[in-house]
C-alpha positions as CSV (number, residue, x, y, z in Angstrom):
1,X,25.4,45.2,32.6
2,X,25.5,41.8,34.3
3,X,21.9,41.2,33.6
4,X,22.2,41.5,30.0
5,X,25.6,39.3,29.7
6,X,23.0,36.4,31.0
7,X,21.1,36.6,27.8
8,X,23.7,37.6,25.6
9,X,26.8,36.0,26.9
10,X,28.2,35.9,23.1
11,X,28.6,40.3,22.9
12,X,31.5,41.7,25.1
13,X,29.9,44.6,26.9
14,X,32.1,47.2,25.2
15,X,30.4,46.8,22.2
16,X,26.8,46.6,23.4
17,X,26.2,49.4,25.9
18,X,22.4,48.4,26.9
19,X,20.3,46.5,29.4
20,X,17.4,44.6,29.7
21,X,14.1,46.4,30.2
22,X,12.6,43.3,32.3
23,X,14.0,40.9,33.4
24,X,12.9,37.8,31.2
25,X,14.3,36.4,28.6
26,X,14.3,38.0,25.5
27,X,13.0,41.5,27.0
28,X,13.7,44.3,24.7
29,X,16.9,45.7,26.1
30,X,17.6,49.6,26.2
31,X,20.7,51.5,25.5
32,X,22.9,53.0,28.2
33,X,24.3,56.5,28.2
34,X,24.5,57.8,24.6
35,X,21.7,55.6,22.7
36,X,23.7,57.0,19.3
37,X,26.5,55.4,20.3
38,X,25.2,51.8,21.9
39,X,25.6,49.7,19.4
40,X,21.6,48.8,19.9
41,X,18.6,49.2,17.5
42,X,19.3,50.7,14.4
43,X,22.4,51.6,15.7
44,X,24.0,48.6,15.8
45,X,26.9,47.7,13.5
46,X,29.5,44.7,13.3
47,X,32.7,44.2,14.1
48,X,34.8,44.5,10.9
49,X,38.2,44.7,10.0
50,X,40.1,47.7,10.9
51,X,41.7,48.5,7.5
52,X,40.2,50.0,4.2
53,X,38.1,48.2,1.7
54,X,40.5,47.7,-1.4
55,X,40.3,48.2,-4.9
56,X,41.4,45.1,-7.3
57,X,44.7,47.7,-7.7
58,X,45.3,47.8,-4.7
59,X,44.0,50.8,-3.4
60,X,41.3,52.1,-0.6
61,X,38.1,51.8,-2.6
62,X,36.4,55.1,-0.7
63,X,38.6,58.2,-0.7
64,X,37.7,62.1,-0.8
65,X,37.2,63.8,-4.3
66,X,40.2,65.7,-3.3
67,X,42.5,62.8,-3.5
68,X,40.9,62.0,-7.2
69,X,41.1,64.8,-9.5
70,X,40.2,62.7,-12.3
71,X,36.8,62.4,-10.9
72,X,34.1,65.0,-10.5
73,X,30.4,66.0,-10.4
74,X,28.0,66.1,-12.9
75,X,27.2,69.6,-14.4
76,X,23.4,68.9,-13.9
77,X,23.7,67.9,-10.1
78,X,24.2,70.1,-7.0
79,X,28.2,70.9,-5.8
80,X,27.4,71.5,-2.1
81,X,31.0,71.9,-1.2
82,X,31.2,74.5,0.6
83,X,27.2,75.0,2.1
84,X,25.7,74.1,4.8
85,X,24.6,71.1,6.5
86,X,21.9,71.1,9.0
87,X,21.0,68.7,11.7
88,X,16.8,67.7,11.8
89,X,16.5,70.5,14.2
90,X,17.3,73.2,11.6
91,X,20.6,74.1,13.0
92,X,23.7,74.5,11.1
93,X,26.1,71.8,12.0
94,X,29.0,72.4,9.9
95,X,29.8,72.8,6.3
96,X,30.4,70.4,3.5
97,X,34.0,70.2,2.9
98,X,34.3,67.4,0.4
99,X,32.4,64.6,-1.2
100,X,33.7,60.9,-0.7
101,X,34.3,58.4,-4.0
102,X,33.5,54.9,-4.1
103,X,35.9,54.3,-7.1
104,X,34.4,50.7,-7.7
105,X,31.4,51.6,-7.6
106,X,31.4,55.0,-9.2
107,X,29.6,57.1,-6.5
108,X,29.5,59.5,-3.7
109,X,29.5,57.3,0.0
110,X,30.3,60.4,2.2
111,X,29.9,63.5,2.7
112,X,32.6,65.4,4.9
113,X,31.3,68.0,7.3
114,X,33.6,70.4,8.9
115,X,32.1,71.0,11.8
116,X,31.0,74.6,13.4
117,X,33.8,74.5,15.8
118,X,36.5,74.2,12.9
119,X,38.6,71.4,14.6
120,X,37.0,68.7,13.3
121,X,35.3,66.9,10.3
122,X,32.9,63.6,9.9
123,X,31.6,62.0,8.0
124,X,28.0,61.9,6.6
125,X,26.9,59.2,4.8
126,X,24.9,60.0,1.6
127,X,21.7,58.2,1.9
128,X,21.2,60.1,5.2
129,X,21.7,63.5,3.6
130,X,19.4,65.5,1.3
131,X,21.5,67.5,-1.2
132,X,20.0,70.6,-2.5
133,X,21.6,74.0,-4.3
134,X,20.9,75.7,-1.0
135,X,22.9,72.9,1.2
136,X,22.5,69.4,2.7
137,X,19.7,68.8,5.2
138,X,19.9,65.7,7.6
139,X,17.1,64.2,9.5
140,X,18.6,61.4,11.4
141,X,20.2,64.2,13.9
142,X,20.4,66.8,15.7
143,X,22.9,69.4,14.6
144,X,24.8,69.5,18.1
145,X,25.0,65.3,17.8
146,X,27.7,65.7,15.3
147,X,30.3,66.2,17.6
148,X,29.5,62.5,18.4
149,X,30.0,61.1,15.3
150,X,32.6,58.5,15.2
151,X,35.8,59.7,13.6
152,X,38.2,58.0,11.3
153,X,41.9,57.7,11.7
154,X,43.0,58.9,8.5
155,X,42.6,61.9,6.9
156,X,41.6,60.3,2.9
157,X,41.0,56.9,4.0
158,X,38.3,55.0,5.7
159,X,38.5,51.9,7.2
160,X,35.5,49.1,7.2
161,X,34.7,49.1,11.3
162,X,34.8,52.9,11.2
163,X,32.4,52.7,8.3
164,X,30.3,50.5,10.4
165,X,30.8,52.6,13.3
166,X,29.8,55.7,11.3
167,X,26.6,54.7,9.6
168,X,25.4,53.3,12.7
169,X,25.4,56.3,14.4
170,X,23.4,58.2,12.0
171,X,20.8,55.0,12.2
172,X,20.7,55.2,15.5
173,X,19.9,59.0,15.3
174,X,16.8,57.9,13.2
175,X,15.5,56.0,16.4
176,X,16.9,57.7,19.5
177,X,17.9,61.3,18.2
178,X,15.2,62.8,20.5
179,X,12.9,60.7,23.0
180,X,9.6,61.4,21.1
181,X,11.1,59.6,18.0
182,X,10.9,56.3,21.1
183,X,7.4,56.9,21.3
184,X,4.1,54.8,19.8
185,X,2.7,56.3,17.0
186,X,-0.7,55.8,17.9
């Protein structure tokens, strides 16, 4: 980690887990351990506040459809409460447990997952996810790199830096989910 705090003396090394891969300047540098959760690539995210984005009232602008009854899902679209998701190696990761409001903005950001193992639920960002009447397919990850996925502290709230924290994870998954997806395309 020493070699990369030469180039990048501005980034504390517990949020950028990577190195340089040669030792010049402004080499590419490459995550260490997890590459979903380095902070590198399309991973990377910023460091915002730890508190939810508000309403104008007052109130955390994302929350779970279960906390606003007065909202729901339009007859002609899918409800995948309750199926599946899988993971871009087919597998089942979990199950959709609930659907996440933006109430400025008037639509779904997340899609909770309760995971295979019961204990645990994440979040899924929507543009990541493809909803169908049969369940919710995702291609940035693997179905066993859910477990991974950041978490967030409150049950019906979201805070910005865990937002950060969340979608980077699936980006990163679009990159360094499995090693071919590192390789040229030619």
């Amino acid at each position: 980690m020493s070699g990369l705090r030469q180039y990048n003396h501005l980034q504390p090394p517990e949020f950028l887990q990577a190195e340089p891969r040669h030792r010049y300047i402004g080499a590419p540098i490459e995550p260490i351990g997890n590459p979903l959760l380095a902070g590198v690539g399309p991973g990377s995210w910023n460091q915002r506040a730890d508190h939810p984005d508000m309403t104008p009232f007052g109130e955390p602008k994302i929350s779970p459809l279960r906390a606003n009854p007065e909202h729901g899902i339009a007859e002609q679209d899918p409800d995948p409460r309750g199926t599946p998701v899988w993971g871009a190696d087919d597998e089942v990761a979990g199950t959709v447990q609930d659907l996440w409001l933006d109430r400025s903005e008037m639509l779904f950001r997340y899609i909770e997952v309760r995971l295979n193992d019961g204990n645990r639920t994440v979040l899924l960002p929507v543009p990541f996810a493809r909803i169908t009447h049969e369940g919710v397919k995702v291609y940035a990850i693997l179905a066993h790199q859910f477990a991974d996925v950041p978490g967030h502290k409150e049950a019906d709230q979201v805070t910005m830096l865990e937002e950060e924290k969340i979608a980077a994870y699936y980006g990163a998954g679009t990159l360094y989910a499995t090693p071919e997806r590192q390789e040229p395309l030619f």
